[in-house]
NUTITI-111458 format. One record per residue (C-alpha): x, y, z; residue in three letters. Coordinates in steps of 0.05 Angstrom, whole numbers, padded with zeros to 5 digits, always signed. Example, Ala and Ser with C-alpha at 12.3 -4.5 7.8 and 13.67 -1.06 7.14 Angstrom:
REM NUTITI-111458
+00246-00090+00156ALA/+00273-00021+00143SER/
This chain:
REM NUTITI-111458
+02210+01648+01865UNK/+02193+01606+01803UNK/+02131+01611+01778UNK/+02108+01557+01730UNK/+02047+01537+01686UNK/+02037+01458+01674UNK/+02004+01434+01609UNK/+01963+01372+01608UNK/+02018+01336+01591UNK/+02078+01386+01590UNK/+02105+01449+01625UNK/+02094+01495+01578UNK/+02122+01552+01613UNK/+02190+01603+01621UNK/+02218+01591+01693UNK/+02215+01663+01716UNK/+02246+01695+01784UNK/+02240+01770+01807UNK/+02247+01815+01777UNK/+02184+01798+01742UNK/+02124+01804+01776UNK/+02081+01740+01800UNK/+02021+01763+01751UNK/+02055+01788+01697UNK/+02103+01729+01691UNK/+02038+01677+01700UNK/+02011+01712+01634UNK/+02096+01693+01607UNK/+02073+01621+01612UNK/+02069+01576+01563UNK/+02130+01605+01509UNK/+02176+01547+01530UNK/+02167+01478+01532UNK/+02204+01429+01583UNK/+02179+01360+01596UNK/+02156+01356+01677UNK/+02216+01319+01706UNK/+02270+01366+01669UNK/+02242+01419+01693UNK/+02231+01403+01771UNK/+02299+01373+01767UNK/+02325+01453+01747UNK/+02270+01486+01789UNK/+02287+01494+01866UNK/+02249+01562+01877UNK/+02205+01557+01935UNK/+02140+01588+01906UNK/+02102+01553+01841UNK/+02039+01557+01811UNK/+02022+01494+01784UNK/+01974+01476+01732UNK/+01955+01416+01705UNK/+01933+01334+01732UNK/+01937+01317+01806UNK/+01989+01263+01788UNK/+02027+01321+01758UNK/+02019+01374+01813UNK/+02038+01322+01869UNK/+02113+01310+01834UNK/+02119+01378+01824UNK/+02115+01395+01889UNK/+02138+01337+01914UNK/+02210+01346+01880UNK/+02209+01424+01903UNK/+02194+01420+01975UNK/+02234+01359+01984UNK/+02296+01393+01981UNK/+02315+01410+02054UNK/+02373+01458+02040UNK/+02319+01495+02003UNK/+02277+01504+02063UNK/+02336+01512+02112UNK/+02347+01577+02065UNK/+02273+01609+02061UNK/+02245+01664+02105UNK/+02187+01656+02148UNK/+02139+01673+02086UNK/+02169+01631+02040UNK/+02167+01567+02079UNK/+02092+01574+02100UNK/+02081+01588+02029UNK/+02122+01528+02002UNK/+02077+01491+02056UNK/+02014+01524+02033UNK/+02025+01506+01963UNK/+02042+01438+01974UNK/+01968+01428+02020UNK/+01929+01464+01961UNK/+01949+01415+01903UNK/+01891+01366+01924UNK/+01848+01430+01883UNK/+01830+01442+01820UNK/+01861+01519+01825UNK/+01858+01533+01742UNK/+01807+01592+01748UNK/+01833+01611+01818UNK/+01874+01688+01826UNK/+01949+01685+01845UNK/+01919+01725+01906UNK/+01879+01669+01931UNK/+01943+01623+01935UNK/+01996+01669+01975UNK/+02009+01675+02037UNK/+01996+01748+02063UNK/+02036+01792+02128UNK/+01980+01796+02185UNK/+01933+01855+02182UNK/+01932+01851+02256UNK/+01984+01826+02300UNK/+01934+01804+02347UNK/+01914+01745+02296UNK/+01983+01734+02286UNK/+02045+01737+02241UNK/+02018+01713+02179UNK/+01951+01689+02140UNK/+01921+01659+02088UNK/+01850+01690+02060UNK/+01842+01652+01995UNK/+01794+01597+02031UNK/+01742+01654+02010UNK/+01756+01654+01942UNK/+01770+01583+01941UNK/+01692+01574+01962UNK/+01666+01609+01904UNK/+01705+01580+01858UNK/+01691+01502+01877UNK/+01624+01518+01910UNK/+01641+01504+01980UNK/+01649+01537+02047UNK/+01704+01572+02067UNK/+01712+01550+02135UNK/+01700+01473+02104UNK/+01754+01497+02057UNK/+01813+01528+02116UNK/+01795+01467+02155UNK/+01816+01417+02096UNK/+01873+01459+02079UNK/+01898+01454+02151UNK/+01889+01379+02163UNK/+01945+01385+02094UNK/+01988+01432+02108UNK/+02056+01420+02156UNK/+02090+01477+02191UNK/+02107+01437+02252UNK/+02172+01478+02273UNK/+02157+01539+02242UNK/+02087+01561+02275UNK/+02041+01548+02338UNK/+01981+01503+02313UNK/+01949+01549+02261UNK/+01873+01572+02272UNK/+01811+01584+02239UNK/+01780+01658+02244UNK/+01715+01692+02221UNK/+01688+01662+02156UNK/+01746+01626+02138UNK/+01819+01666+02149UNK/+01883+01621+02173UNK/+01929+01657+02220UNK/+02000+01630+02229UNK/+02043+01653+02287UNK/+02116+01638+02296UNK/+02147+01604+02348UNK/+02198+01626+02392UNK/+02243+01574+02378UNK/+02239+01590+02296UNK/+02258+01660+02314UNK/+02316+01652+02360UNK/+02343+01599+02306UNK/+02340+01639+02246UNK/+02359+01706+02279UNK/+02425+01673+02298UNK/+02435+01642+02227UNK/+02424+01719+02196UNK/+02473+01746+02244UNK/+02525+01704+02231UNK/+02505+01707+02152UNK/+02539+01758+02104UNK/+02471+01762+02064UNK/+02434+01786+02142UNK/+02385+01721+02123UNK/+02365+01747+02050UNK/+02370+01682+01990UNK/+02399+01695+01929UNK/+02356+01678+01866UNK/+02354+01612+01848UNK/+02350+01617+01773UNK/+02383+01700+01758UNK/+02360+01742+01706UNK/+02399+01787+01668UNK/+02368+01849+01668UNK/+02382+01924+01629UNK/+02366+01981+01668UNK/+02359+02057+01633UNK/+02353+02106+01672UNK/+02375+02177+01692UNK/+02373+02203+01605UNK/+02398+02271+01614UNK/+02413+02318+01554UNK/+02483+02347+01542UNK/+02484+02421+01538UNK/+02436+02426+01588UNK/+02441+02428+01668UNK/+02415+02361+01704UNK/+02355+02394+01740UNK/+02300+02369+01791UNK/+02265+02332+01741UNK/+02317+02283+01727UNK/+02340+02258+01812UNK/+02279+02212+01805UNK/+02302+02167+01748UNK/+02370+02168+01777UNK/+02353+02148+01847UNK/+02304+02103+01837UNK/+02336+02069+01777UNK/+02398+02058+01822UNK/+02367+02032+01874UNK/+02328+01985+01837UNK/+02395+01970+01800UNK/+02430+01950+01864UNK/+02373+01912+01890UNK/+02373+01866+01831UNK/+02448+01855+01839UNK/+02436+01839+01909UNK/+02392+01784+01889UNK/+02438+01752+01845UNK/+02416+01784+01777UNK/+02465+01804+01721UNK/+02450+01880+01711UNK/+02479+01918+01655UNK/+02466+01998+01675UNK/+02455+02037+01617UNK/+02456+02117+01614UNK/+02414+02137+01540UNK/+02435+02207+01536UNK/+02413+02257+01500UNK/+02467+02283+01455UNK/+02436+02277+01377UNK/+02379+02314+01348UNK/+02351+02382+01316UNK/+02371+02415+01386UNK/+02449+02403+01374UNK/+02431+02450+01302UNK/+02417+02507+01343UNK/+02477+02495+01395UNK/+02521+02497+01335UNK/+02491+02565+01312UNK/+02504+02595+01367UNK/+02570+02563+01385UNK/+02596+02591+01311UNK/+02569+02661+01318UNK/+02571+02681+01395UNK/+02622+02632+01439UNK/+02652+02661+01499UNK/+02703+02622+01505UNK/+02726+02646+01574UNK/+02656+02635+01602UNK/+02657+02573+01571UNK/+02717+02556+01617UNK/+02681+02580+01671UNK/+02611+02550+01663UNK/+02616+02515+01610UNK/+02543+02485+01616UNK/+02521+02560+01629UNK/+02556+02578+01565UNK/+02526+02524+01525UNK/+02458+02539+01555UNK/+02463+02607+01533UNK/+02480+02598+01471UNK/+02417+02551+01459UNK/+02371+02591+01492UNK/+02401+02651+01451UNK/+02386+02616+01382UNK/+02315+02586+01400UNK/+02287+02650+01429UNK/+02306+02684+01354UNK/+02278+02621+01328UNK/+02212+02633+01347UNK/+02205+02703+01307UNK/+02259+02689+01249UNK/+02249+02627+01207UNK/+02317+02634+01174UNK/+02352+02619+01245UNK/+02301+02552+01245UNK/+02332+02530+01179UNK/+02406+02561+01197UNK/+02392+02505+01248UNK/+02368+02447+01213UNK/+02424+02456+01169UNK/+02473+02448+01222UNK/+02442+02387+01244UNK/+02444+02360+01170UNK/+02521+02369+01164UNK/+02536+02345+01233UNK/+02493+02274+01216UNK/+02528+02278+01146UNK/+02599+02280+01173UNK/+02624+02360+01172UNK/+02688+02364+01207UNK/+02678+02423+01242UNK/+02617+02401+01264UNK/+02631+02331+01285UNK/+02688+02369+01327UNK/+02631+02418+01362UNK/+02591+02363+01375UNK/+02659+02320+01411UNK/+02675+02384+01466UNK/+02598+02398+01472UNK/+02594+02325+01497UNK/+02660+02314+01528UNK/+02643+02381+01564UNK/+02564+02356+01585UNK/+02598+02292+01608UNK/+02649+02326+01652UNK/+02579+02352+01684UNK/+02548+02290+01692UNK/+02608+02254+01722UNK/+02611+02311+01773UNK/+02535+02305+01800UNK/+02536+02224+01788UNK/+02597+02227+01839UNK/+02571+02271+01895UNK/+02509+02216+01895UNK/+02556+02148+01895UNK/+02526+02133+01822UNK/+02565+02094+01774UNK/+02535+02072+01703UNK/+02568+02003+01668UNK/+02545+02035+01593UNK/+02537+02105+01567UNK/+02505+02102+01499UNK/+02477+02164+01480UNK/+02418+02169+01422UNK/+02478+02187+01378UNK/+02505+02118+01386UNK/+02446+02090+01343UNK/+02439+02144+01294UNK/+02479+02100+01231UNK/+02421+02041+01246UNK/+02357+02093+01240UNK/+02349+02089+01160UNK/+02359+02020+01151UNK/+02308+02004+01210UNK/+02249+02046+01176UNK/+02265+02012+01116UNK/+02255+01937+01149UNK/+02198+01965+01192UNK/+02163+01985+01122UNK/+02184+01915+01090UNK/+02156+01871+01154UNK/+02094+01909+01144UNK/+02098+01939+01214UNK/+02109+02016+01189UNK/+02077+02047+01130UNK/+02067+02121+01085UNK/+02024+02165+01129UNK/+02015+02240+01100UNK/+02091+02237+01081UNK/+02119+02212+01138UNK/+02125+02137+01156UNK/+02086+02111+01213UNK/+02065+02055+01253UNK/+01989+02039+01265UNK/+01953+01990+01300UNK/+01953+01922+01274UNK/+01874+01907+01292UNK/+01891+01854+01330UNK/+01884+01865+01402UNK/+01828+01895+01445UNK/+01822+01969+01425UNK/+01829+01989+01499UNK/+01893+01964+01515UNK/+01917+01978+01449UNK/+01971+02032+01450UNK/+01958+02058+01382UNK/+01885+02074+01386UNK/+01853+02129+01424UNK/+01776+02131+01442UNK/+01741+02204+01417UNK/+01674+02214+01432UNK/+01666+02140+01446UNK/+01705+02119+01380UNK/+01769+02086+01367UNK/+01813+02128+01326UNK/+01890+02120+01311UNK/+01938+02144+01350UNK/+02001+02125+01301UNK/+02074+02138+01323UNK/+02120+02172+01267UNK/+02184+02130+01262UNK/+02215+02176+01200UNK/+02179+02248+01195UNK/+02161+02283+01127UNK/+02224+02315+01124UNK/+02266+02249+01133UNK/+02285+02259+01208UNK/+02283+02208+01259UNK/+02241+02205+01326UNK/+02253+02188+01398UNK/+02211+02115+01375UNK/+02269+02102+01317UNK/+02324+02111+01371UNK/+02289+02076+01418UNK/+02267+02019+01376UNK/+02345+02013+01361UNK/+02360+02021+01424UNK/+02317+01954+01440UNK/+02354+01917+01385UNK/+02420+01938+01402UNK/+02410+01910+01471UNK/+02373+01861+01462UNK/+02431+01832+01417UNK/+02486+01854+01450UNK/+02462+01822+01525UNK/+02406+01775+01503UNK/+02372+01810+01569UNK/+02310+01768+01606UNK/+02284+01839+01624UNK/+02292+01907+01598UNK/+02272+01965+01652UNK/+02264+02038+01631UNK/+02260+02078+01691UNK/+02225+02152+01668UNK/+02173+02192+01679UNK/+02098+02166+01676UNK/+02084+02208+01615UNK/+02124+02168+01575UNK/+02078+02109+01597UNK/+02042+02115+01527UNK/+02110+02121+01484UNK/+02144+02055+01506UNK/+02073+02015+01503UNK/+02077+02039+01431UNK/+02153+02023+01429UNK/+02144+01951+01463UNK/+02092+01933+01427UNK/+02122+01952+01354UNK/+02187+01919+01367UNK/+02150+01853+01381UNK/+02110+01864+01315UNK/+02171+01866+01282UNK/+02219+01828+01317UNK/+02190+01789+01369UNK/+02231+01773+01435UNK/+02218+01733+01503UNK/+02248+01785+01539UNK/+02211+01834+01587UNK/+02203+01901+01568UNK/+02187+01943+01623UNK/+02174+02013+01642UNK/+02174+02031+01711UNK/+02142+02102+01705UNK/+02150+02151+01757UNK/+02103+02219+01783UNK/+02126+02288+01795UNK/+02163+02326+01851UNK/+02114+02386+01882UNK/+02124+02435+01919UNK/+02090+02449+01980UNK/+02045+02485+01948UNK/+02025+02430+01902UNK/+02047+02453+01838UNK/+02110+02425+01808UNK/+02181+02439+01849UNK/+02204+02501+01826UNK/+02260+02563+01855UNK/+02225+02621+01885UNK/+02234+02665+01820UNK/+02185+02599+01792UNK/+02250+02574+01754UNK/+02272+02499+01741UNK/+02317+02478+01802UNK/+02385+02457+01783UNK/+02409+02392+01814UNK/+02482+02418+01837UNK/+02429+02472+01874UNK/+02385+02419+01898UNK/+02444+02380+01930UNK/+02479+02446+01961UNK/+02426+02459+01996UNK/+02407+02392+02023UNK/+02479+02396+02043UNK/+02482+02462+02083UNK/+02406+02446+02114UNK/+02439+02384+02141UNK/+02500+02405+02163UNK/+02466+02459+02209UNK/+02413+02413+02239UNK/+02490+02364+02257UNK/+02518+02429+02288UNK/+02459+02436+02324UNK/+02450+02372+02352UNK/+02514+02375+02365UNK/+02552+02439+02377UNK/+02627+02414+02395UNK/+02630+02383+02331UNK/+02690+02403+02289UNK/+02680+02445+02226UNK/+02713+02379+02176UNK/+02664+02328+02210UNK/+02600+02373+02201UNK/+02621+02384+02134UNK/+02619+02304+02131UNK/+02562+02300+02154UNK/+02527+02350+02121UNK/+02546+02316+02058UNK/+02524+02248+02078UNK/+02458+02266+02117UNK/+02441+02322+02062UNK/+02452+02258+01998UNK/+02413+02219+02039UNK/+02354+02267+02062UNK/+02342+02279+01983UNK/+02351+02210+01962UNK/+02310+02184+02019UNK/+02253+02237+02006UNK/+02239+02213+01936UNK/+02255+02129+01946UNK/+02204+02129+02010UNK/+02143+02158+01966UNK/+02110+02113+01919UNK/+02149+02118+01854UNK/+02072+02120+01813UNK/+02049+02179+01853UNK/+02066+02251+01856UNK/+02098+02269+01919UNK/+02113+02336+01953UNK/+02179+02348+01968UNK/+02190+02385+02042UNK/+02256+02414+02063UNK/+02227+02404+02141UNK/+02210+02336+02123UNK/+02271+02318+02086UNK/+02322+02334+02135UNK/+02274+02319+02198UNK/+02304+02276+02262UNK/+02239+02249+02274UNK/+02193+02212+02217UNK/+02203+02173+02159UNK/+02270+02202+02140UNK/+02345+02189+02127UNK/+02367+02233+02190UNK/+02316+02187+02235UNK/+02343+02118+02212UNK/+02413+02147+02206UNK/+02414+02168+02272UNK/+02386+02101+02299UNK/+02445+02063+02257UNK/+02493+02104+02300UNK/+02461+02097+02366UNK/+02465+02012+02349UNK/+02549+02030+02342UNK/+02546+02082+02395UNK/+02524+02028+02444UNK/+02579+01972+02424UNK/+02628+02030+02431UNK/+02605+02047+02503UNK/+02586+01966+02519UNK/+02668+01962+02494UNK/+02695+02007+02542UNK/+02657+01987+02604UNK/+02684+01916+02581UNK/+02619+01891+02561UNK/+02621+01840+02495UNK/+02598+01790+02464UNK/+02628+01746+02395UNK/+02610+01701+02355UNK/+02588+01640+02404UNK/+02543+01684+02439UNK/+02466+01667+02423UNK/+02413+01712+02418UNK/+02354+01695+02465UNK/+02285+01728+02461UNK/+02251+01722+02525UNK/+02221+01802+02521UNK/+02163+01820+02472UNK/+02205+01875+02451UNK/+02262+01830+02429UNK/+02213+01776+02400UNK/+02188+01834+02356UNK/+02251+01866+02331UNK/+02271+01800+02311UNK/+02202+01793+02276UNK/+02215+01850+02234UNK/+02292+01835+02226UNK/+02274+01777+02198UNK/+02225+01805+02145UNK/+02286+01838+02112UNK/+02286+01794+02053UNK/+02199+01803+02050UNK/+02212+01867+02040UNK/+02270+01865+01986UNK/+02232+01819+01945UNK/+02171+01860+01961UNK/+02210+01928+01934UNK/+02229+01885+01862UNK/+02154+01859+01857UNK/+02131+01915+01823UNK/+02197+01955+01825UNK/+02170+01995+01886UNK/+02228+02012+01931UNK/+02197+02058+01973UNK/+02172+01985+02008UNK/+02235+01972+02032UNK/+02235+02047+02065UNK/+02177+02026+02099UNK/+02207+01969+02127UNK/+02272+02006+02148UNK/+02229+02053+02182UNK/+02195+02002+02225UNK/+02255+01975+02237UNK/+02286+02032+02263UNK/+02218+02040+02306UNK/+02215+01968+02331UNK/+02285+01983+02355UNK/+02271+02043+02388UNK/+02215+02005+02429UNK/+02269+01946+02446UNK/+02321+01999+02470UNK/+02266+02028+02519UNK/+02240+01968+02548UNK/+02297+01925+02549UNK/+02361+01949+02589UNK/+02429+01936+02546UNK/+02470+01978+02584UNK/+02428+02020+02635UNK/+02422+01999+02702UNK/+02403+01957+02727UNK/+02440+01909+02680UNK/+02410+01850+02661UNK/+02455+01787+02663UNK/+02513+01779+02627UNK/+02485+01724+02574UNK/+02423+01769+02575UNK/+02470+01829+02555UNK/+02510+01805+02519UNK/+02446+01772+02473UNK/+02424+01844+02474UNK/+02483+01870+02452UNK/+02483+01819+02395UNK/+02423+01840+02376UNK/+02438+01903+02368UNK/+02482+01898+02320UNK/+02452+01859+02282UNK/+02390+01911+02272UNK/+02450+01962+02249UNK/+02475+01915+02196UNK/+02405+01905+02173UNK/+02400+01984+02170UNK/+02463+01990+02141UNK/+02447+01944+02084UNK/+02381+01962+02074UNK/+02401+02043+02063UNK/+02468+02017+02021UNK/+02409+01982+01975UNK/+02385+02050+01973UNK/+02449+02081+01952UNK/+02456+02120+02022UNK/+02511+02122+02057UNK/+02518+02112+02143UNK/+02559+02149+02186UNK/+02590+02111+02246UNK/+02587+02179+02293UNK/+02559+02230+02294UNK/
């Protein structure tokens, strides 16, 4: 979509498409300026918000919805919205919410497909009634083809529902379309992703499968849209910790468990050094020491610090590859440790940083509210600071120095629309302090997002932990998930041969844990549940895998009883059962654009798993191969049909980053 903001006499706005959020990118208005008809002539999105004279409105939206191809391309949404928009220009909308203007899915199918509740708002606003208001709006708006006659409910809601005819049309276009239905952006974004961060020298645990699912899947939805992503994995490999590795690493290396487990080993040895830390001061400063000759250039250290990485990277690799994750750049904090000095020194000279207690720090600048400023904190219903350090008393850097280089380095390097760090929701505070010091100092256009995630509990609602209440390793994690799933396949079914369970194990046990954490709303906590995980009934990976078989289990039976169809056949809907699974197949690009919104993807889970269910329903009520078979254009529509909700499912989990099976 494009969302734009006219001027009196200009658009003053930056054409913006997901990934950035309708609100957020409204408030992104007004930082470039385009005269009217430049801008309308580069603007084919199919959603605007339009500010401004009626004279202007009515060529804006004139020049958008004009454009045929455009609306031969929408979903069902987007063309009653382009419709909608077009009907509301003869308002004044200036003061009116985003929400007010958008069409909305049904609450109820009973009152249709989709709806329009902004006639409410609208009312207030321009001191009117509401049903005065919907009935304007509809003597405006054309969706002749698309819907039955719209209608007028309750105080002043518009219901729209499809037609028949709309549905049989653009089901066949999506089956015979590599993209199942689903647009491309018009305008792409090039976007940065960080996520996943671990530390070398340490085992990837429990706490780090959220960044790395999530943040791929939100990486391959955005390439699926048509943006330019650049993945980026900030590791950990610099810092006061790497001291005490090299402590231990001089004094007590075991060299032959370190070609055993090497992690292990270098775990050990760190553990070793910090527990003695704790009680011996003179093993802190052995430490920092260390640290000071690696950053200064010591040979021996510098050649510590290379296998210690090489080695932690060797673990990565191994974990990213048993989950299908690939990264395009791995720049760890060490990358941007020659940049840190000079950076304090022109944060101090912009006037962004200054002295605090020895240290140099970054306070508020007074000039925002104090509640949404990130570097105050209310105490006993005060406003104190709440500075971050950039360069500590003792000249070291901080995770805000690395990061703010970090920014820079990116930010010159791929001149990025949007930056997305994908970490826990803790950090929320840190990068609104990060953010908004980079744009003190160096201000940008670009987005700079953090898409902040909860915690994984345990069923017991504490966080996920082994049964002797340590940290669960992620090679454990994925084992286990492995051998769970691989006994529920030889269950199910027992004349399987040992290599396929095994290959399904692995697929079904990826997916149960990657499916667990994408279908729970990334903001929230969520408790993970071996029963639920790796359950054949639910919301889970086994459930819509299983369904994605049964669609190629029956064009492998429909095959050998001689039963086909190709690419002339046409899908007819005559059955409410096949009327709805076409409904919902053809939501699939609602609910990808829906899932990059906010950066929610467990949206898109929800719509796989009614999906799955609203094919469930059509295989029950309406005969494919059963007897008595229905006619052979009837079949062989079903049998289209079919397959087409298994591409949708196998799309929709490969946006995921699960993998199908074709048997099982």
């Amino acid at each position: 979509m494009v969302v734009i903001g006219v001027g009196s006499w200009k658009l003053e706005a930056r054409k913006v498409t997901p990934p950035v959020p309708v609100n957020r990118a409204r408030k992104q208005a007004g930082r470039n300026g385009l005269d009217l008809l430049s801008l309308c002539r580069e603007c084919y999105g199919p959603l605007a918000y339009a500010r401004g004279s009626r004279a202007q409105v009515e060529l804006l939206f004139s020049l958008l919805t004009s454009n045929s191809q455009l609306l031969k391309n929408m979903n069902a949404k987007q063309q009653l919205q382009s419709a909608l928009d077009a009907a509301l220009t003869l308002y004044d909308l200036t003061d009116a919410p985003a929400e007010a203007q958008q069409i909305v899915p049904a609450t109820n199918p009973k009152f249709g497909d989709y709806q329009w509740n902004g006639a409410l708002q609208l009312a207030k606003i321009l001191g009117r009634k509401p049903r005065e208001i919907a009935a304007e709006v509809l003597g405006r708006i054309d969706v002749v083809g698309i819907c039955h006659a719209p209608e007028i409910a309750g105080p002043g809601f518009v219901n729209f529902r499809l037609t028949p005819q709309w549905l049989a049309k653009h089901v066949n276009h999506a089956r015979h379309d590599e993209r199942l239905g689903v647009d491309l952006v018009v305008n792409p974004l090039t976007v940065v992703v960080d996520f996943s961060s671990p530390n070398v020298a340490k085992p990837m645990h429990v706490g780090h499968i959220r960044s790395t699912i999530i943040g791929d899947a939100l990486a391959r939805l955005l390439r699926f849209k048509g943006h330019d992503v650049i993945t980026d994995n900030h590791i950990g490999d610099w810092g006061t910790a790497f001291g005490k590795i090299i402590v231990g690493w001089k004094a007590a290396l075991d060299e032959d468990n370190l070609k055993r487990d090497s992690i292990g080993e270098m775990e050990r040895l760190y553990q070793t050094v910090n527990e003695r830390a704790k009680s011996d001061p003179q093993v802190e400063e052995s430490a920092r020491q260390e640290t000071a000759k690696l950053q200064a250039g010591n040979e021996e250290n510098r050649e510590i610090w290379e296998r210690v990485r090489a080695l932690s990277q060797q673990q990565f690799d191994r974990i990213y590859a048993r989950l299908g994750i690939e990264f395009d750049v791995t720049l760890g904090e060490s990358f941007y440790n020659g940049r840190l000095e000079p950076l304090v020194d022109e944060l101090v000279k912009a006037g962004v940083a200054r002295p605090s207690e020895g240290a140099i720090a970054i306070f508020s600048d007074g000039r925002g509210e104090p509640k949404t400023d990130p570097f105050l904190i209310n105490r006993d219903g005060e406003w104190t600071d709440a500075p971050t350090i950039v360069r500590k008393s003792d000249g070291a850097a901080t995770y805000a120095t690395t990061d703010l280089a970090t920014l820079e380095y990116r930010l010159q390097k791929w001149a990025p629309d949007t930056i997305l760090y994908v970490t826990d929701s803790r950090q929320g505070q840190h990068f609104r302090q990060v953010f908004q010091a980079f744009n003190r100092w160096k201000p940008s256009t670009a987005l700079l997002l953090h898409a902040g995630f909860g915690m994984i509990l345990g069923e017991d609602k504490t966080p996920f932990k082994t049964r002797e209440g340590g940290t669960v390793k992620l090679t454990d994690l994925l084992d286990e998930a492995q051998e769970r799933a691989r006994a529920l396949a030889a269950e199910v079914s027992p004349e399987m041969d040992a290599a396929k369970l095994d290959e399904v194990g692995r697929v079904l046990g990826i997916g149960a844990v990657k499916y667990a954490d994408l279908s729970s709303n990334r903001a929230s906590d969520y408790v993970f549940s071996w029963d639920k995980a790796v359950a054949l009934n639910g919301n889970s990976a086994v459930y819509l895998e299983y369904a994605y078989v049964r669609t190629r289990s029956i064009a492998r039976r429909a095959a050998e009883k001689g039963v086909t169809f190709d690419d002339n056949t046409n899908i007819v809907l005559n059955e409410e059962a096949e009327v709805e699974l076409a409904k919902t197949i053809l939501r699939f690009g609602e609910a990808i654009d829906g899932a990059l919104e906010e950066y929610h993807p467990h949206l898109l889970c929800d719509y796989l798993y009614e999906l799955a269910g609203k094919f469930a329903a059509f295989y029950r009520d309406c005969p494919v191969l059963k007897d008595p078979a229905p006619a052979p254009a009837i079949q062989s529509s079903r049998l289209a049909l079919t397959a087409l909700t298994g591409d949708v499912l196998q799309r929709g989990l490969s946006l995921l980053g699960i993998e199908t099976l074709e048997a099982m």
